[in-house]
DSSP file (Angstrom, degrees, kcal/mol; ACC not computed):
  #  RESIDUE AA STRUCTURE BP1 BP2  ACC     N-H-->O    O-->H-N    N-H-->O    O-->H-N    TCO  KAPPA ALPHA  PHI   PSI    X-CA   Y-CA   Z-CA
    1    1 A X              0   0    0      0, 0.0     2,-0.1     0, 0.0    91,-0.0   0.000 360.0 360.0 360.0 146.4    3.7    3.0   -6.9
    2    2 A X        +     0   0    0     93,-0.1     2,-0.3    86,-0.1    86,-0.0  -0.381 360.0 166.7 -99.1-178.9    1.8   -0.2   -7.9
    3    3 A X        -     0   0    0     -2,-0.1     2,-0.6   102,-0.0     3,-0.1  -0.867  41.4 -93.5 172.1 154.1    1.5   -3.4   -5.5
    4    4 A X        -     0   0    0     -2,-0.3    -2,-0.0     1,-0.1   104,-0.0  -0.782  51.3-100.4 -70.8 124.0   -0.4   -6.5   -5.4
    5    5 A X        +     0   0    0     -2,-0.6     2,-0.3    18,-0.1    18,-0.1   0.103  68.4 112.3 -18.5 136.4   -3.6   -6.3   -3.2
    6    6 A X        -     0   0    0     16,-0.2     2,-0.3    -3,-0.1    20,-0.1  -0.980  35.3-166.2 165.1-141.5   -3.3   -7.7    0.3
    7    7 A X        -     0   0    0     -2,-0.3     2,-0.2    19,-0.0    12,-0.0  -0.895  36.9 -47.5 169.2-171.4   -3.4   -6.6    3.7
    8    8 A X        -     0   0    0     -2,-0.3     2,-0.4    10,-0.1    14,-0.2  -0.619  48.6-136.2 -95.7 172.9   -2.5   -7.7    7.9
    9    9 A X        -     0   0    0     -2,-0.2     2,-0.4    13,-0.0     3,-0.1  -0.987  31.7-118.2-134.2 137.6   -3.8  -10.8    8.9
   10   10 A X        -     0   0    0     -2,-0.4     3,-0.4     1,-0.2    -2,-0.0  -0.876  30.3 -61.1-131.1-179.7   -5.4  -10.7   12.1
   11   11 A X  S    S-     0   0    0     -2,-0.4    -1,-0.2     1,-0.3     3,-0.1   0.702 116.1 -15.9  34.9  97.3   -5.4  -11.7   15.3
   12   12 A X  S    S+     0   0    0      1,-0.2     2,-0.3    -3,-0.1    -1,-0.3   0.491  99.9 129.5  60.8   6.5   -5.9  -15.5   15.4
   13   13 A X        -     0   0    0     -3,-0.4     2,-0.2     1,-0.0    -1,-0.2  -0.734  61.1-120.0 -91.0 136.3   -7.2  -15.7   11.7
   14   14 A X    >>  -     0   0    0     -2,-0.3     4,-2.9     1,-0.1     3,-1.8  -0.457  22.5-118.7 -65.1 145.8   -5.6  -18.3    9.3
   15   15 A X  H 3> S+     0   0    0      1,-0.3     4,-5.2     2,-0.2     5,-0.2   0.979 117.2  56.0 -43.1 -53.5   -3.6  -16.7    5.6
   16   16 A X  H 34 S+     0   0    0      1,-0.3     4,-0.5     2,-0.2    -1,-0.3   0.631 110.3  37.3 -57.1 -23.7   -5.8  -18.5    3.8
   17   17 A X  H <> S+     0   0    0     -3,-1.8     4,-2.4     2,-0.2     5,-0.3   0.495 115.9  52.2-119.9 -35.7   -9.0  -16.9    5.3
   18   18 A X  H  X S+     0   0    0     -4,-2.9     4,-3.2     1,-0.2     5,-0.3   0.942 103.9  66.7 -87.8 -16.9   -7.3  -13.2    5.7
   19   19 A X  H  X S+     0   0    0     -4,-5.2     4,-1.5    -5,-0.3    -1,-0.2   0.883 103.9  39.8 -25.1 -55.8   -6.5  -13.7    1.7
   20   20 A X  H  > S+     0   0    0     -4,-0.5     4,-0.9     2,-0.2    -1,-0.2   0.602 116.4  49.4 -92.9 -23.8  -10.0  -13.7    0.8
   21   21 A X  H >X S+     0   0    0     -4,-2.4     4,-2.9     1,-0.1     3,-0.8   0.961 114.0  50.0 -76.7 -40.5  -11.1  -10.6    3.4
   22   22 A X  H 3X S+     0   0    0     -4,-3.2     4,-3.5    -5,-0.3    -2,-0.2   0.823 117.5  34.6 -50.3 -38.7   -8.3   -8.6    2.1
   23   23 A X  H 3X S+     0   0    0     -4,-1.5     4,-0.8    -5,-0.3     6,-0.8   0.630 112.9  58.8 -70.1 -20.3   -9.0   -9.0   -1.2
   24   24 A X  H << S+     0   0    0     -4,-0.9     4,-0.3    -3,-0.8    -2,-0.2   0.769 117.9  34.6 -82.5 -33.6  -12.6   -9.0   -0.6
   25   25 A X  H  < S+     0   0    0     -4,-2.9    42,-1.0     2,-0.1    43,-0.3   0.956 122.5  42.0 -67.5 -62.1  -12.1   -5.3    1.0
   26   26 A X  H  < S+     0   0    0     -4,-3.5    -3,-0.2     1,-0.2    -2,-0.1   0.784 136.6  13.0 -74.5  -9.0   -9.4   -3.9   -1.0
   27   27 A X  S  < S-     0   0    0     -4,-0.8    37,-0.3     2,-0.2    -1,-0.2   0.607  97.8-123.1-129.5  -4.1  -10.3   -5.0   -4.4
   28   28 A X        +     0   0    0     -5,-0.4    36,-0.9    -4,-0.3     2,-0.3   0.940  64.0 131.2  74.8  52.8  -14.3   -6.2   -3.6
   29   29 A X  E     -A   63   0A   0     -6,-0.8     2,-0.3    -8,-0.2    -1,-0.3  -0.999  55.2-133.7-133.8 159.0  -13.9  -10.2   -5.0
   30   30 A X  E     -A   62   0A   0     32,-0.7    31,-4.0    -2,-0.3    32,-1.2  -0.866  34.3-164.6 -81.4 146.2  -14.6  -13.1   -3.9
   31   31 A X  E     -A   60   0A   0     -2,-0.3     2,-0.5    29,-0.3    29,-0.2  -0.864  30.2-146.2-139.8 149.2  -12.0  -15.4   -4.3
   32   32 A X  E     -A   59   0A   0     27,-1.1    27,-1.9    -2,-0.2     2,-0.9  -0.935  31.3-136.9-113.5 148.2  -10.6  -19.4   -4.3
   33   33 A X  E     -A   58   0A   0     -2,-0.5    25,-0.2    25,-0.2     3,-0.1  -0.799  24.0-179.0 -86.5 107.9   -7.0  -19.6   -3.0
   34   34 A X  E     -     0   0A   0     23,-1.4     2,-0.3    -2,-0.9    24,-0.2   0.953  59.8 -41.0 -73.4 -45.9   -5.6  -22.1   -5.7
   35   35 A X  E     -A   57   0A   0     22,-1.0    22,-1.8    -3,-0.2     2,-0.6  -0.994  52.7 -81.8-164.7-178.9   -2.0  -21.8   -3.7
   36   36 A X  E     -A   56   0A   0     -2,-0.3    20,-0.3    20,-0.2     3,-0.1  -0.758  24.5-175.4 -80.5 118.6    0.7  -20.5   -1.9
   37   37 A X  E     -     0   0A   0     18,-1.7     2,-0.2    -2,-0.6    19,-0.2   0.709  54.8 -75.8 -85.5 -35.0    2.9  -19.1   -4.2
   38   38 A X  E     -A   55   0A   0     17,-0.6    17,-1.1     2,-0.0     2,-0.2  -0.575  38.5 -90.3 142.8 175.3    6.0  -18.1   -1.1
   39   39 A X  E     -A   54   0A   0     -2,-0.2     2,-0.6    15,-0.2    15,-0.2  -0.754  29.3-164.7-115.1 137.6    6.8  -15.8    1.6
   40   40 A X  E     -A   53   0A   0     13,-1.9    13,-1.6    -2,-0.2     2,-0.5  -0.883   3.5-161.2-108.8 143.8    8.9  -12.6    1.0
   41   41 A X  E     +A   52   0A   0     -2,-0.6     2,-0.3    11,-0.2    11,-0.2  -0.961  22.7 157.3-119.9 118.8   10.6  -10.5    4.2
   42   42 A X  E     -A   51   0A   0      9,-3.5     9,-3.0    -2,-0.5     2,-0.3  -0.930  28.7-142.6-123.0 171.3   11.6   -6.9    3.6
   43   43 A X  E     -A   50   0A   0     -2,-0.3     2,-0.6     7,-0.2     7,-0.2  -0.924   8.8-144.4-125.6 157.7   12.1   -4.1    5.7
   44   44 A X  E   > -A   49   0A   0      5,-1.5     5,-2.6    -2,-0.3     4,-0.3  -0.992  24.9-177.2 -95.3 103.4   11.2    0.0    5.2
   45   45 A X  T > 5S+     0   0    0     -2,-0.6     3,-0.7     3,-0.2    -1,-0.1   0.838  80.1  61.5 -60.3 -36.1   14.3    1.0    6.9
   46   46 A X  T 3 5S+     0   0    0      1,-0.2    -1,-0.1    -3,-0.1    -2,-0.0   0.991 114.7  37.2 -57.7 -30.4   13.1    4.6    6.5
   47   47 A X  T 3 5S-     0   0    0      2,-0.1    -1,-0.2     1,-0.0    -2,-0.1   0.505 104.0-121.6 -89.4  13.8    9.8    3.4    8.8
   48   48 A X  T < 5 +     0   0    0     -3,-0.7     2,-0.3    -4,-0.3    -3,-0.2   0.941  67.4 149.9  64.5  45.7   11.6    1.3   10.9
   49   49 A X  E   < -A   44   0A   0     -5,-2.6    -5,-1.5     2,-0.0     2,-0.7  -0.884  27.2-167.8-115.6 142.9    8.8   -1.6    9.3
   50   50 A X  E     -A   43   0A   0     -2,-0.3     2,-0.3    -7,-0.2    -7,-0.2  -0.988  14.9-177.3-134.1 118.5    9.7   -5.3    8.8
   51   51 A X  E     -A   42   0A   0     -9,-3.0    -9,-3.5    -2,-0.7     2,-0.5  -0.994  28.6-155.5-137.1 168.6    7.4   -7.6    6.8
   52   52 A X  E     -A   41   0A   0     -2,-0.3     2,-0.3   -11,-0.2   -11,-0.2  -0.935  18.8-151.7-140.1 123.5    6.8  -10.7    5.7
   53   53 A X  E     -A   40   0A   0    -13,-1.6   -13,-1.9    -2,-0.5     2,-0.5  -0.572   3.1-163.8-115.1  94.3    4.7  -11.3    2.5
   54   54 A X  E     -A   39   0A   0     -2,-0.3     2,-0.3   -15,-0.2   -15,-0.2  -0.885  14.2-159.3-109.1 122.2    3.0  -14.1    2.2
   55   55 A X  E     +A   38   0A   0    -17,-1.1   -18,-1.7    -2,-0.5   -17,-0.6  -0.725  13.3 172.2-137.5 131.8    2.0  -14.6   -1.6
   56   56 A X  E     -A   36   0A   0    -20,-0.3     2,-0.5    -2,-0.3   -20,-0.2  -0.969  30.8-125.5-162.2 145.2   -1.2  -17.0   -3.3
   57   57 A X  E     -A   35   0A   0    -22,-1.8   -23,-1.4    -2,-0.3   -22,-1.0  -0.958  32.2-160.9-104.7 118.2   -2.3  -17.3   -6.1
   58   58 A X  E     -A   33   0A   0     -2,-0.5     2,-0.6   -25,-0.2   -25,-0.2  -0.342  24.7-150.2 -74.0 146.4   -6.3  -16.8   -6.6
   59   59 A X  E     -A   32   0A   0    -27,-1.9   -27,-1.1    -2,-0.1   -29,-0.0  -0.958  32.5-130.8-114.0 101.7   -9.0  -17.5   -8.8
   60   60 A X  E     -A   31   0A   0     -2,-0.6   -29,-0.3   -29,-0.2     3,-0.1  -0.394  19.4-172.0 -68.6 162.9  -11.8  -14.6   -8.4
   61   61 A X  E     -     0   0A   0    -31,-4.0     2,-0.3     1,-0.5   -30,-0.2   0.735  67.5 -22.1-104.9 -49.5  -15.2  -16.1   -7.9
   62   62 A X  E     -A   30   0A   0    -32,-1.2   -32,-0.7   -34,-0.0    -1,-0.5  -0.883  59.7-120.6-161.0 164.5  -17.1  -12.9   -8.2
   63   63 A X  E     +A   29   0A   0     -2,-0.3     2,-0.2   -34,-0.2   -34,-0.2  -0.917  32.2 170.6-133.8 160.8  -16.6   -8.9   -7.9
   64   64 A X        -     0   0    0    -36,-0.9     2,-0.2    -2,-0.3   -34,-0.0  -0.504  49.3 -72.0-165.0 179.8  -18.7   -7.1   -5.4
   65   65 A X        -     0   0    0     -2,-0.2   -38,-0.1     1,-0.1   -37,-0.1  -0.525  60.4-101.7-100.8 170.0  -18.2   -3.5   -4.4
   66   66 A X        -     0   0    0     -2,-0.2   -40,-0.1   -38,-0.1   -41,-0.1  -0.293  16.9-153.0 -92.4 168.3  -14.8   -2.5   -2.0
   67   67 A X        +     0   0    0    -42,-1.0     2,-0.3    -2,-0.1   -41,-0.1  -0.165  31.4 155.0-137.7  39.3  -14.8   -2.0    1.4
   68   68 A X        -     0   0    0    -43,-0.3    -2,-0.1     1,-0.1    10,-0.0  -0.674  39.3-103.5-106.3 157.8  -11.7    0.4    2.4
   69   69 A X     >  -     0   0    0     -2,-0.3     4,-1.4     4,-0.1     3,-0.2   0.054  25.3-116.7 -51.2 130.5  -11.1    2.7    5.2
   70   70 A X  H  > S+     0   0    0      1,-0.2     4,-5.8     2,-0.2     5,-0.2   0.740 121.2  57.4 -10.2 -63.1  -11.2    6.3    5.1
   71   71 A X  H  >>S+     0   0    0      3,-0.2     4,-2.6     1,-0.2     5,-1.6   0.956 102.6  47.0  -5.4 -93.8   -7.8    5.9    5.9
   72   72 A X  H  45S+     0   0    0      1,-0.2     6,-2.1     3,-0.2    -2,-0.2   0.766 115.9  48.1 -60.1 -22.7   -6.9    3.8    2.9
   73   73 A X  H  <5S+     0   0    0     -4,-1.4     4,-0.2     4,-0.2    -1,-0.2   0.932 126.5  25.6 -80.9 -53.7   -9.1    6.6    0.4
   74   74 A X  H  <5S+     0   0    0     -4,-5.8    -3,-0.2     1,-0.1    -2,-0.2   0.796 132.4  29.3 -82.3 -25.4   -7.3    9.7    2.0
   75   75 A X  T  <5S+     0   0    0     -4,-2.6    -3,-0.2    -5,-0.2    -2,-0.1   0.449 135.2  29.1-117.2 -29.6   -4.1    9.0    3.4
   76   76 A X  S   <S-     0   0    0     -5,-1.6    -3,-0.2     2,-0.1    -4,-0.2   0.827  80.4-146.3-102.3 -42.7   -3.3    5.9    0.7
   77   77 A X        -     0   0    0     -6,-0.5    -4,-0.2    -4,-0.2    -5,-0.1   0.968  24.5-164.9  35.9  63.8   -5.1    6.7   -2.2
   78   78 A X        +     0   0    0     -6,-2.1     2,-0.2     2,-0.0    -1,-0.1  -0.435  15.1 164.4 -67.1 159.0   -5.9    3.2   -3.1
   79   79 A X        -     0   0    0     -3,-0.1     2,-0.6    -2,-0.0   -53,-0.0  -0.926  31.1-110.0-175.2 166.8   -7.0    2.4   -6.3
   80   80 A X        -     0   0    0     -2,-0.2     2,-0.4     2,-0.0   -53,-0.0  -0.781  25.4-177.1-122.8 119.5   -7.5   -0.7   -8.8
   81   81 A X        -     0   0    0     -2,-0.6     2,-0.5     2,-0.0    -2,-0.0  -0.828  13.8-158.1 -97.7 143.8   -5.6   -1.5  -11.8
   82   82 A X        +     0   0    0     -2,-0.4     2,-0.2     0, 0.0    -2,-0.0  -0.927  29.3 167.5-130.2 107.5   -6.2   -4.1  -13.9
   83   83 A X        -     0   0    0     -2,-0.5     5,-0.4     1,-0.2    -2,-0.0  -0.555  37.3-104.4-161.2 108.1   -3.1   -5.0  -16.0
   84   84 A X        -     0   0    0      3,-0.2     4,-0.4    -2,-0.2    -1,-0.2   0.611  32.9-125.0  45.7 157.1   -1.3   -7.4  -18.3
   85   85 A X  S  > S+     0   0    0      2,-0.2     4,-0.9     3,-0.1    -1,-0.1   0.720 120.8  51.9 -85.5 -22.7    1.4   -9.5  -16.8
   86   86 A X  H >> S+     0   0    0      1,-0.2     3,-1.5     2,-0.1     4,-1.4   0.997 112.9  45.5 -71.7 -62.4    3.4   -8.0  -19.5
   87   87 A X  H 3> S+     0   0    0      2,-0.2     4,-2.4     1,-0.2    -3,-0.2   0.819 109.4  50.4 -22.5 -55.8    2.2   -4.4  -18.4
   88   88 A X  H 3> S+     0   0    0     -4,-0.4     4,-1.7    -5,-0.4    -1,-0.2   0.762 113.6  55.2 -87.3 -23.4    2.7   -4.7  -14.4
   89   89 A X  H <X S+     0   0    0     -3,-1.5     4,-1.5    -4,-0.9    -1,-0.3   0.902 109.5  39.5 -59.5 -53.3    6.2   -6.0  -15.7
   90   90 A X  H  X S+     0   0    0     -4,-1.4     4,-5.2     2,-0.2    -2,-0.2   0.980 118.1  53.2 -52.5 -61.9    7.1   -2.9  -17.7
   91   91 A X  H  X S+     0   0    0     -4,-2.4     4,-2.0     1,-0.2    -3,-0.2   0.855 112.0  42.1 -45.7 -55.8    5.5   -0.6  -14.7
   92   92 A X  H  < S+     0   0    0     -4,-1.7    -1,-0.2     2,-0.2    -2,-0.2   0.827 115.8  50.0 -69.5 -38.9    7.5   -2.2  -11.9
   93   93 A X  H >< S+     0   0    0     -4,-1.5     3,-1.5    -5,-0.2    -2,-0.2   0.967 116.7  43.2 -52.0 -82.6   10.8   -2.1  -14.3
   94   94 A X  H >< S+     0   0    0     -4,-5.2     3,-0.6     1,-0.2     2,-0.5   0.803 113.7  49.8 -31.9 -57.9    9.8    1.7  -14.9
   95   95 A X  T 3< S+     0   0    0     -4,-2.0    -1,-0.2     1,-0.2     9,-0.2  -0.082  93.9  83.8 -70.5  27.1    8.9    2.5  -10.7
   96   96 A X  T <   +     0   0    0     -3,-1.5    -1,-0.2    -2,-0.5    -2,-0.1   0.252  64.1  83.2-114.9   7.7   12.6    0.8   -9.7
   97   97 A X  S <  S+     0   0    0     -3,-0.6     2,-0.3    -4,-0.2    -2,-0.1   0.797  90.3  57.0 -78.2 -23.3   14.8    4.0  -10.3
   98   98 A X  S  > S-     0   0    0      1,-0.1     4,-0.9     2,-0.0     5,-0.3  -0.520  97.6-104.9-109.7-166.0   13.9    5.1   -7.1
   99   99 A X  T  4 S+     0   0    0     -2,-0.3     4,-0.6     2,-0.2    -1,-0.1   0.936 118.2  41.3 -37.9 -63.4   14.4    3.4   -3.3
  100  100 A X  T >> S+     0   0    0      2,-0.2     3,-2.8     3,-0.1     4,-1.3   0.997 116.9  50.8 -77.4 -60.5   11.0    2.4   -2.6
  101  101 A X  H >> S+     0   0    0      1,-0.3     3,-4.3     2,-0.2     2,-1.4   0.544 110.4  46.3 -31.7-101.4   10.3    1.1   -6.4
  102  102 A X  H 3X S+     0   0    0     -4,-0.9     4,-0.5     1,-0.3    -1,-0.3   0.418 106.9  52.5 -65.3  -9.6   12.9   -0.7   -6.7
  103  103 A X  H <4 S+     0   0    0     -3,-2.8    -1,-0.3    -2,-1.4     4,-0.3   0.755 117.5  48.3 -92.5 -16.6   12.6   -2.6   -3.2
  104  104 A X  H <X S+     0   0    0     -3,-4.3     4,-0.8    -4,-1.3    -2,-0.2   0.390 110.1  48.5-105.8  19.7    8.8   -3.3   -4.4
  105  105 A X  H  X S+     0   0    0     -4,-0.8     4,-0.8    -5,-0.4     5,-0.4   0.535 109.3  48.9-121.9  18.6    9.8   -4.4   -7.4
  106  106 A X  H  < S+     0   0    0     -4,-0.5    -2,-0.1    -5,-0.3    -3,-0.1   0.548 114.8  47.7 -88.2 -17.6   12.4   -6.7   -6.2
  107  107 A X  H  4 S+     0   0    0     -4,-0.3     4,-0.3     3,-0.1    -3,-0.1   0.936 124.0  30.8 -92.3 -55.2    9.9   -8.2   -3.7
  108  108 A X  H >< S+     0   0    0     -4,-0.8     3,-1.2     2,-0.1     5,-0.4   0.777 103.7  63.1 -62.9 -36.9    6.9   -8.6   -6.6
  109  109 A X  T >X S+     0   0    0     -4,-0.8     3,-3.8     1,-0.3     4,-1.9   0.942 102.7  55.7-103.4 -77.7    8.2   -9.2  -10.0
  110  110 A X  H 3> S+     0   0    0     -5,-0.4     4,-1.4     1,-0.2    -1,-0.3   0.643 110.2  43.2 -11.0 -35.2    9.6  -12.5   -8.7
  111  111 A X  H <> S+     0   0    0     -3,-1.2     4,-0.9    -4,-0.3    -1,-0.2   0.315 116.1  46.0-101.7  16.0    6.2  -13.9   -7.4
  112  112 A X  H <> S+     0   0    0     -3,-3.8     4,-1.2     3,-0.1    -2,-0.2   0.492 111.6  54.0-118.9 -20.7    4.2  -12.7  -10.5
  113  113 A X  H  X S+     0   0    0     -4,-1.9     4,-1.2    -5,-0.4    -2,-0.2   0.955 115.9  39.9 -57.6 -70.5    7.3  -14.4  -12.4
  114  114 A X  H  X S+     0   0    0     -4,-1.4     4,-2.6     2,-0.2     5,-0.2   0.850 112.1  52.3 -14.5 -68.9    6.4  -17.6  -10.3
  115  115 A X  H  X>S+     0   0    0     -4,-0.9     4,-2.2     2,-0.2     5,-0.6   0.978 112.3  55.6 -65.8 -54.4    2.3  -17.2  -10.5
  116  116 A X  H >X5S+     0   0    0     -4,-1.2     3,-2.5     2,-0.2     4,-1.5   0.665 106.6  41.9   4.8-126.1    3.4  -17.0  -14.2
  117  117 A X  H 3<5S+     0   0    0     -4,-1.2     3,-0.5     1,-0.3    -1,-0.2   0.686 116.4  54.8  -0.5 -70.1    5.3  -20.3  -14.3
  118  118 A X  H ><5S+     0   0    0     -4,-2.6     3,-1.1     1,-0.2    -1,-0.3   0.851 109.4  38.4 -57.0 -36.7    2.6  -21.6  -12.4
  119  119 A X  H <<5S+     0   0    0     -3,-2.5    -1,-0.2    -4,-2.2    -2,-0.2   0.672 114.2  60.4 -61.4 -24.5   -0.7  -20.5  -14.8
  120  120 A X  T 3<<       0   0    0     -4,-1.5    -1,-0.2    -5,-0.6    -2,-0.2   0.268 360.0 360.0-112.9  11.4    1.5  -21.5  -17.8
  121  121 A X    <         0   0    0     -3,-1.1    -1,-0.2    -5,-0.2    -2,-0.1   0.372 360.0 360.0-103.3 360.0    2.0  -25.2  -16.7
């Protein structure tokens, strides 16, 4: 499965501020938050998990090396893609036959349709 980068925000931190660590961990940029693109809620029913998806669009400043968890390397297998908007469209269209595709690619392809719209004004 594909996804956008992002992450928790914690404890007392503003969005705008856990944007730029998350992104700064999971994909190693620095970044300016141009704006908030909108907030998604879905639930995993199979993990009993509710979230709500809070979505900006960025401008890297710089790339730097990653910073993720042990966790995130063994258990996750994170990894970094770099690809087309027309590609990450096609992908998420392909990954939607099954459950979980298709409940993250009803939650994404709408806010990269958006950051779209927005970049192309």
């Amino acid at each position: 499965m594909i996804e956008t980068a992002g992450g928790g925000v914690e404890e007392g931190e503003e969005l705008q501020d856990a944007i730029k660590r998350e992104l700064k961990e999971k994909l190693g940029v620095k970044v300016d938050v141009i704006c908030k693109i909108g907030v998604v809620s879905d639930c995993y029913n199979l993990i009993h998990r509710h979230n709500i998806n809070n979505y900006f669009l960025c401008k890297v400043e710089s790339f730097g090396e990653k910073e993720l968890t042990e966790d995130e390397i063994n258990n996750f297998h994170l990894s970094t893609l770099k690809l087309s908007y027309e590609k990450v469209v096609r992908e998420y269209d392909y990954r939607s036959n099954t459950r979980l595709g298709k409940l993250i690619a009803n939650r994404e392809l709408p806010v990269l349709h958006r950051a779209k719209e927005i970049i192309d004004i």
